[in-house]
Residue frames as a rotation matrix with the C-alpha (Angstrom) as fourth column:
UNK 1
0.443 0.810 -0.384 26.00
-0.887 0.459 -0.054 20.13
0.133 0.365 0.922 -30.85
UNK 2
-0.060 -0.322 0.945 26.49
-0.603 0.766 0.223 16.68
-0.796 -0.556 -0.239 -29.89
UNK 3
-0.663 0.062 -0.746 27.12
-0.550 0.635 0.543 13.74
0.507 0.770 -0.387 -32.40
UNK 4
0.326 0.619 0.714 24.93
-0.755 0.625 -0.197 10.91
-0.569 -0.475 0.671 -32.17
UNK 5
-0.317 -0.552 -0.771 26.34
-0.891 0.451 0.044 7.72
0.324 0.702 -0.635 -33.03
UNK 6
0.626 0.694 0.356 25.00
-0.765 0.635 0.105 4.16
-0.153 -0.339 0.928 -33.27
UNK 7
-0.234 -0.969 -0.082 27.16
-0.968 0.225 0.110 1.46
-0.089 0.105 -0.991 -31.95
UNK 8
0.758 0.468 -0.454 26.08
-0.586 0.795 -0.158 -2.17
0.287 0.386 0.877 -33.64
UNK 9
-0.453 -0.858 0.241 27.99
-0.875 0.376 -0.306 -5.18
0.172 -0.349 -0.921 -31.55
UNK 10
0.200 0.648 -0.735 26.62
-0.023 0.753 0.658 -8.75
0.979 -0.114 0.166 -30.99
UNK 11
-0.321 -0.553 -0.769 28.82
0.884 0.116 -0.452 -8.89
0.339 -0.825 0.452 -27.61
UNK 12
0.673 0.667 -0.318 27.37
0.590 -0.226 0.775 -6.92
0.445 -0.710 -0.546 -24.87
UNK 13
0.145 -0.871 -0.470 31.25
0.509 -0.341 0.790 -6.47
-0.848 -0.354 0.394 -23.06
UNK 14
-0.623 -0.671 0.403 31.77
0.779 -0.482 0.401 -4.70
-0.074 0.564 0.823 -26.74
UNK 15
-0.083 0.545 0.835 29.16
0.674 -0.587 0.450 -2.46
0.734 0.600 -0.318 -27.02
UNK 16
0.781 0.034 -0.623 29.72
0.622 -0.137 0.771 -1.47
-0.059 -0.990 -0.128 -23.15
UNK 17
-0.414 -0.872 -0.263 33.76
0.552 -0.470 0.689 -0.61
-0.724 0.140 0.676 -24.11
UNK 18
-0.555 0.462 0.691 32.64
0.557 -0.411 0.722 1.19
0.618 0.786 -0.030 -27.95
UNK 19
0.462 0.887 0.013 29.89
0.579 -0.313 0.752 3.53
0.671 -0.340 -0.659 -25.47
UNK 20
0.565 -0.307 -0.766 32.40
0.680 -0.352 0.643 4.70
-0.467 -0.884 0.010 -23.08
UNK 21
-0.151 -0.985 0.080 34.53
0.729 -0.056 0.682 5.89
-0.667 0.162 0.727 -25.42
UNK 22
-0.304 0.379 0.874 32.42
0.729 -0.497 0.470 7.13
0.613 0.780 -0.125 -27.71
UNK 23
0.707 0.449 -0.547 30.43
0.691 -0.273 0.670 8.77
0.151 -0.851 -0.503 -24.20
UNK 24
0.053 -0.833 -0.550 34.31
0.710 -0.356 0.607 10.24
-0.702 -0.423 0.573 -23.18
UNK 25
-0.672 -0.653 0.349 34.39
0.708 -0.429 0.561 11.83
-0.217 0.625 0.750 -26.44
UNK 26
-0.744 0.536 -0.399 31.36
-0.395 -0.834 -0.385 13.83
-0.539 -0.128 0.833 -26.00
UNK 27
-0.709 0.470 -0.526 29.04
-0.293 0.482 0.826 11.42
0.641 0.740 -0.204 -28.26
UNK 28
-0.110 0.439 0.892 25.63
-0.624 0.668 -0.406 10.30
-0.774 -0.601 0.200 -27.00
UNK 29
-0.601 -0.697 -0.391 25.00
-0.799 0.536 0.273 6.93
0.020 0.476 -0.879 -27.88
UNK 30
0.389 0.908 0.156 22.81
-0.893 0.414 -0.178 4.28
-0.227 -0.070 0.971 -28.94
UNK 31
-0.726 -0.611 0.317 23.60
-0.597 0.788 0.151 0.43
-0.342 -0.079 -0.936 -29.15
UNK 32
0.278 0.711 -0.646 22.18
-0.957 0.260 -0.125 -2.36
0.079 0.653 0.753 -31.06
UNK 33
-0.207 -0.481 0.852 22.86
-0.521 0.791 0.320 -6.12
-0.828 -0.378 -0.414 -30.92
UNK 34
-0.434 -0.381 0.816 22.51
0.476 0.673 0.567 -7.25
-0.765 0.634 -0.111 -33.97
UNK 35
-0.900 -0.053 0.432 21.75
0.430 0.036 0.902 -6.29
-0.063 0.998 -0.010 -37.86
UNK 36
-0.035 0.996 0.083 17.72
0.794 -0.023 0.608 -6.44
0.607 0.087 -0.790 -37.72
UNK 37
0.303 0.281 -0.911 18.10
0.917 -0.345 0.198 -4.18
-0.259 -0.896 -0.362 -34.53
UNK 38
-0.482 -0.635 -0.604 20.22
0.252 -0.761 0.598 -1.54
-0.839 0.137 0.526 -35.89
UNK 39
-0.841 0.334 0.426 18.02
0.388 -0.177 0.905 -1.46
0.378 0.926 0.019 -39.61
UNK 40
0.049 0.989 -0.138 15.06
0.806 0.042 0.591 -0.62
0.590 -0.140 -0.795 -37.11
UNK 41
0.037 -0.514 -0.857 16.99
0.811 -0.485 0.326 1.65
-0.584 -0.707 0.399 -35.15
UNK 42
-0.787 -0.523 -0.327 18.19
0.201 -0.718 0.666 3.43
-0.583 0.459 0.670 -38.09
UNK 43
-0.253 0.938 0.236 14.17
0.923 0.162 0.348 3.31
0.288 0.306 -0.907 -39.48
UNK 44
0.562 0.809 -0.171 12.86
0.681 -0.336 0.651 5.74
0.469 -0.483 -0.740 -36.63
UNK 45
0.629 -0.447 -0.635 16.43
0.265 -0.645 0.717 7.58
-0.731 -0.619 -0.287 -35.50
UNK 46
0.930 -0.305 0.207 18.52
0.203 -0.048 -0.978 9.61
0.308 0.951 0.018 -36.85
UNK 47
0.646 -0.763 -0.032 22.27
0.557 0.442 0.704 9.11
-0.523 -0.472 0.710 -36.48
UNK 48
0.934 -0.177 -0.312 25.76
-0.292 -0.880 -0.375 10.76
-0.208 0.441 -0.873 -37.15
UNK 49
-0.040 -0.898 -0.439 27.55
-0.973 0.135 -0.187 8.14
0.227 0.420 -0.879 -37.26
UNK 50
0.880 0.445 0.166 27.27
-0.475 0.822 0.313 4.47
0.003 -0.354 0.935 -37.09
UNK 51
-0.233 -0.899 0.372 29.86
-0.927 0.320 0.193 2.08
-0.292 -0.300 -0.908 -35.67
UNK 52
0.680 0.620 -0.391 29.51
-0.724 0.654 -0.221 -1.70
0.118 0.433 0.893 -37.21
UNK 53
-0.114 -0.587 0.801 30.55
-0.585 0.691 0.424 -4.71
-0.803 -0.421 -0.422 -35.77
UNK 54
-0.579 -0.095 -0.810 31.56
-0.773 0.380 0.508 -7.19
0.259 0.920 -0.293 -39.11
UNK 55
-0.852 0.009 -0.523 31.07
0.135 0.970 -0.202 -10.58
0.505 -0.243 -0.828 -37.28
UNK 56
-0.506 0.785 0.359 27.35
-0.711 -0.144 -0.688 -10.94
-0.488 -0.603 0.631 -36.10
UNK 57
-0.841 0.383 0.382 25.33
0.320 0.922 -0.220 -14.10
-0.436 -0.063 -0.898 -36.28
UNK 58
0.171 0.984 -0.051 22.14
0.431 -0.121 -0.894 -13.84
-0.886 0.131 -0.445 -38.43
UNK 59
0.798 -0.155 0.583 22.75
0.249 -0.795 -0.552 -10.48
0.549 0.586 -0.596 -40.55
UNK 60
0.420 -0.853 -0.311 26.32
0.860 0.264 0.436 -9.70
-0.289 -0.450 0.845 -40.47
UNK 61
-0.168 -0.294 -0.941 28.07
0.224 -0.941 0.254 -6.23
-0.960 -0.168 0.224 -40.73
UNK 62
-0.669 -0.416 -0.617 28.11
-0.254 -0.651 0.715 -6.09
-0.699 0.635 0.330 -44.13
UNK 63
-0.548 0.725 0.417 25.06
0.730 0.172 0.661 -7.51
0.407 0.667 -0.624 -45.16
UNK 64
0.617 0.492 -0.615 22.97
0.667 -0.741 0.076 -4.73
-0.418 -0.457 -0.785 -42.49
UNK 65
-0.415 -0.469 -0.779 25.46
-0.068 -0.838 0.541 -2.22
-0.907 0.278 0.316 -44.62
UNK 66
-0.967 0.008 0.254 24.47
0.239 0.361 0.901 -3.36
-0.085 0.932 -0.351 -47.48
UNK 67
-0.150 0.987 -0.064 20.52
0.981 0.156 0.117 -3.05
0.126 -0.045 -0.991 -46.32
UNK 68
0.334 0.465 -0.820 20.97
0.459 -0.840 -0.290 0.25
-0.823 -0.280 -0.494 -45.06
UNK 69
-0.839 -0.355 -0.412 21.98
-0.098 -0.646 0.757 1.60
-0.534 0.676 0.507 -48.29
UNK 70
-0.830 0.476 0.290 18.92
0.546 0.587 0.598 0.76
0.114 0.655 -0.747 -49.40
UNK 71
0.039 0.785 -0.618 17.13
0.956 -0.209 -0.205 2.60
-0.291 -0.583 -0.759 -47.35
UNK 72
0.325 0.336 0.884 15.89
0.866 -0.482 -0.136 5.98
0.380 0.810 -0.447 -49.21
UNK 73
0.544 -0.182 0.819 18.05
-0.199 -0.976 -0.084 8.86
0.815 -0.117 -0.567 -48.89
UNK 74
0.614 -0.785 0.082 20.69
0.073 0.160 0.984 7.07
-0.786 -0.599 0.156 -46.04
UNK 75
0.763 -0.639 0.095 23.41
0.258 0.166 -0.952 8.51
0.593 0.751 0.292 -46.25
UNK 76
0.692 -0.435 0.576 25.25
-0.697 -0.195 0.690 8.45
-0.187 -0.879 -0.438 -42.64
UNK 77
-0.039 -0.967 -0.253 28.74
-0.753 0.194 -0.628 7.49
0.657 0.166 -0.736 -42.52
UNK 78
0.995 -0.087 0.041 28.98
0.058 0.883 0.467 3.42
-0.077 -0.462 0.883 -41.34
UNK 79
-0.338 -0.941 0.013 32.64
-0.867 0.306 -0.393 2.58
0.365 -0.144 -0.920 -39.85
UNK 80
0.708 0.272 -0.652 33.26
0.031 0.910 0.414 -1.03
0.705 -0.313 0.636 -39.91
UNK 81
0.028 -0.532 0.846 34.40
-0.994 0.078 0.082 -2.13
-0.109 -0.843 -0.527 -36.25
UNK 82
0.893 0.269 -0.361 35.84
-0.284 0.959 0.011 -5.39
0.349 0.092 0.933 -36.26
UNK 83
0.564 -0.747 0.351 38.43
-0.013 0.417 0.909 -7.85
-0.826 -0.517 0.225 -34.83
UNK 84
0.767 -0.077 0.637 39.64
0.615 0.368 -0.697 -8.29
-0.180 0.927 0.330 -38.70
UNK 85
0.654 -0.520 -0.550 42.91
-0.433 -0.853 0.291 -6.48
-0.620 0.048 -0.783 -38.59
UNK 86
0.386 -0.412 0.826 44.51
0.717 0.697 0.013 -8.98
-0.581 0.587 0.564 -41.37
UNK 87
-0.565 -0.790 -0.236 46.56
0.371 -0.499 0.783 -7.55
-0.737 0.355 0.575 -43.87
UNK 88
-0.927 0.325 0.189 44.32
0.135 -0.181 0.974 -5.82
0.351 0.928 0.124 -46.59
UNK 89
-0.184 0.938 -0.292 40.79
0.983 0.174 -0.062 -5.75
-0.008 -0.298 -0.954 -44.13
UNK 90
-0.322 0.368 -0.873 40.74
0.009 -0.920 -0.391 -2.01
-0.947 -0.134 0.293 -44.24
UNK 91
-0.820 -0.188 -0.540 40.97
-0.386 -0.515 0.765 -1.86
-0.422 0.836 0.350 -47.96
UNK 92
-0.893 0.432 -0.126 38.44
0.244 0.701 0.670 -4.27
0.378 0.568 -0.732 -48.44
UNK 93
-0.158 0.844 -0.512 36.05
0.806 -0.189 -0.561 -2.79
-0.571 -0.501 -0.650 -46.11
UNK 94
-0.386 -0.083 -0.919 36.43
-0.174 -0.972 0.161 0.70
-0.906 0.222 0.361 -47.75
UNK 95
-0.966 -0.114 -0.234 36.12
-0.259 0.345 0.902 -1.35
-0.022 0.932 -0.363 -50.95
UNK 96
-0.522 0.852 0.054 32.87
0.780 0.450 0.436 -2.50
0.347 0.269 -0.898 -50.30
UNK 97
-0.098 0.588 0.803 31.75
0.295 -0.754 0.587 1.18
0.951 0.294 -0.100 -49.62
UNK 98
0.459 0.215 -0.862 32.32
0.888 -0.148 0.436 1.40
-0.033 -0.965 -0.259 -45.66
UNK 99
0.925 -0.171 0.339 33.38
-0.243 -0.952 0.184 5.84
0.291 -0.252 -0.923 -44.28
UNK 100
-0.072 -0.906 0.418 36.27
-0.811 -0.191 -0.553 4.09
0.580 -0.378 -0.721 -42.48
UNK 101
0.527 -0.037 -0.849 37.78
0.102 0.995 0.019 1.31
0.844 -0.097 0.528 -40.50
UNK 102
-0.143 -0.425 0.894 38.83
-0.985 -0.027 -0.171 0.72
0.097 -0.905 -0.414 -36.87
UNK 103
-0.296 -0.078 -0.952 40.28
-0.044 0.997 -0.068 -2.57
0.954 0.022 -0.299 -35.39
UNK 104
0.807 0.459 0.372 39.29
-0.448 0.064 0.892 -3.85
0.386 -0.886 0.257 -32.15
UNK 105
0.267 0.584 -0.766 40.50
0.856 -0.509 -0.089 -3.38
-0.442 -0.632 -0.637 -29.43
UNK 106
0.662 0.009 0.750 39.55
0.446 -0.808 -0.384 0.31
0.602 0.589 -0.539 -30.62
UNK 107
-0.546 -0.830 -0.112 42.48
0.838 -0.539 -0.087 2.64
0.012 -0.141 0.990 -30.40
UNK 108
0.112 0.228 -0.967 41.10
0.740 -0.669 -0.072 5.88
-0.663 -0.708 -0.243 -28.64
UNK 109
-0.272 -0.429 -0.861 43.08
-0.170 -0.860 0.482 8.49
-0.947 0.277 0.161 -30.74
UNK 110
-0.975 0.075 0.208 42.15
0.198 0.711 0.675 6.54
-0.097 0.699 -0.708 -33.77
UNK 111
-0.158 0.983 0.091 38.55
0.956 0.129 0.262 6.54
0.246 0.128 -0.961 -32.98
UNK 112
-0.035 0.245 -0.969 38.88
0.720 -0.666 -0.194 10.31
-0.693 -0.704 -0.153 -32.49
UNK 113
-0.624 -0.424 -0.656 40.06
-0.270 -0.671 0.690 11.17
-0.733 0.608 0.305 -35.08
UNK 114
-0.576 0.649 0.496 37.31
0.816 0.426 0.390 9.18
0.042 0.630 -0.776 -36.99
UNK 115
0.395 0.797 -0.457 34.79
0.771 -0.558 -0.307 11.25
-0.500 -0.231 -0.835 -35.17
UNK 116
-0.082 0.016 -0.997 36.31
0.109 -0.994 -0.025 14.43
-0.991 -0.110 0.079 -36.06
UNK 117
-0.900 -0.074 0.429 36.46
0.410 0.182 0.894 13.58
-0.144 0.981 -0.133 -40.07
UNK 118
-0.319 0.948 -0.009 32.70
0.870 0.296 0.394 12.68
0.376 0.118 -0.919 -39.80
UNK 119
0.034 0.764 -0.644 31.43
0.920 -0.275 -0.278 15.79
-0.390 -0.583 -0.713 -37.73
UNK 120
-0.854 -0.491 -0.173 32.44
0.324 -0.761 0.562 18.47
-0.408 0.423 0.809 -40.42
């Protein structure tokens, strides 16, 4: 069985890299560009894992986390993806209820081992 994983990036060149990789690892893949796109996405599809870019104009990673929890009965594991690799940005994502954290650029083995947590 194949995961399915939605990968939420404002940047085009990221959601291109994030797709291969995910693709390489045996994952098909959907892609959003922003917040609104991914809450409509995640409306009408159903996903096994969602990838979340922090920094997005409009609705930003963690407010479109923040929406899909709202949504009745979501309960699909959101990793935040972000440039934010500061000293304490994992804990604080995790803190604010995110499955798991990956900096950018994404580390391969890293993002494998996400997947494999998630696909128990």
């Amino acid at each position: 069985m194949n995961l399915k994983a939605l990968v939420v990036d404002d940047s085009l060149i990221n959601l291109r890299v994030a797709q291969k990789l995910l693709e390489h690892l045996n994952l098909e893949v959907d892609t959003a560009l922003s917040g609104k796109e991914c809450l409509e996405k995640v409306k009408s599809n159903s996903y096994d894992i969602i990838f979340m870019d922090i920094m997005m104009p409009e609705m930003d990673g963690v407010q479109t986390f923040q929406n899909l929890k709202s949504i009745e009965g979501f309960s699909t594991p959101v990793v935040s993806l972000t440039a934010d690799a500061k000293t304490g940005a994992k804990e604080r994502y995790l803190g604010l209820g995110f499955s798991d954290y990956i900096s950018k650029p994404i580390d391969l083995k890293l993002l494998e081992n996400i997947i494999k947590k998630f696909s128990n």
